[in-house]
BAVO-601282 format. One record per residue (C-alpha): x, z, y. Coordinates in steps of 0.02 Angstrom, whole numbers, plus 50000, padded with zeros to 5 digits. Each point is the difference from the previous one (the first is absolute). Layout:
# BAVO-601282
XZY
...
This chain:
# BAVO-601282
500005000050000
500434995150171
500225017050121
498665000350153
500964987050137
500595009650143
499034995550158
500555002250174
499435014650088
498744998250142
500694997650159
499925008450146
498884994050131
500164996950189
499065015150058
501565009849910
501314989950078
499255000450165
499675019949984
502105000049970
500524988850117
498725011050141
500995014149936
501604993250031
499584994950154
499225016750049
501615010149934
501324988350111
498895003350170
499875017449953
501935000149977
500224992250172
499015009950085
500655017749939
501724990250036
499604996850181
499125017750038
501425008449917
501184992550131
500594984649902
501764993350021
500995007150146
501374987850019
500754994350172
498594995550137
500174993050148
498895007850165
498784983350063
499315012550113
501335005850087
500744983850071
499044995950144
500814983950052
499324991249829
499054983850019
498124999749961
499414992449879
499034984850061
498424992549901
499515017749922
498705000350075
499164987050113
């Protein structure tokens, strides 16, 4: 006798792969935000605010 033929497992549908890719998604702007309320990356910054002979810029707003 023959054993039962293996068959292929039902796959996943969309509403899973969407659900994972929301949570993903939902994990990496939660990431960025505690990054960027925690005080982020302090490397070398220059002052814009501070130099007052700067040129403004033109087309920002109309």
């Amino acid at each position: 006798m023959c054993p039962k033929p293996h068959t292929r497992p039902p796959a996943r549908d969309r509403d899973h792969h969407a659900t994972v890719l929301a949570a993903v998604l939902l994990a990496a702007s939660a990431a960025a935000l505690a990054y960027v309320l925690l005080g982020g990356h302090h490397g070398a910054v220059e002052e814009a605010d501070t130099d007052t002979d700067a040129a403004p810029l033109s087309g920002v707003l109309a």
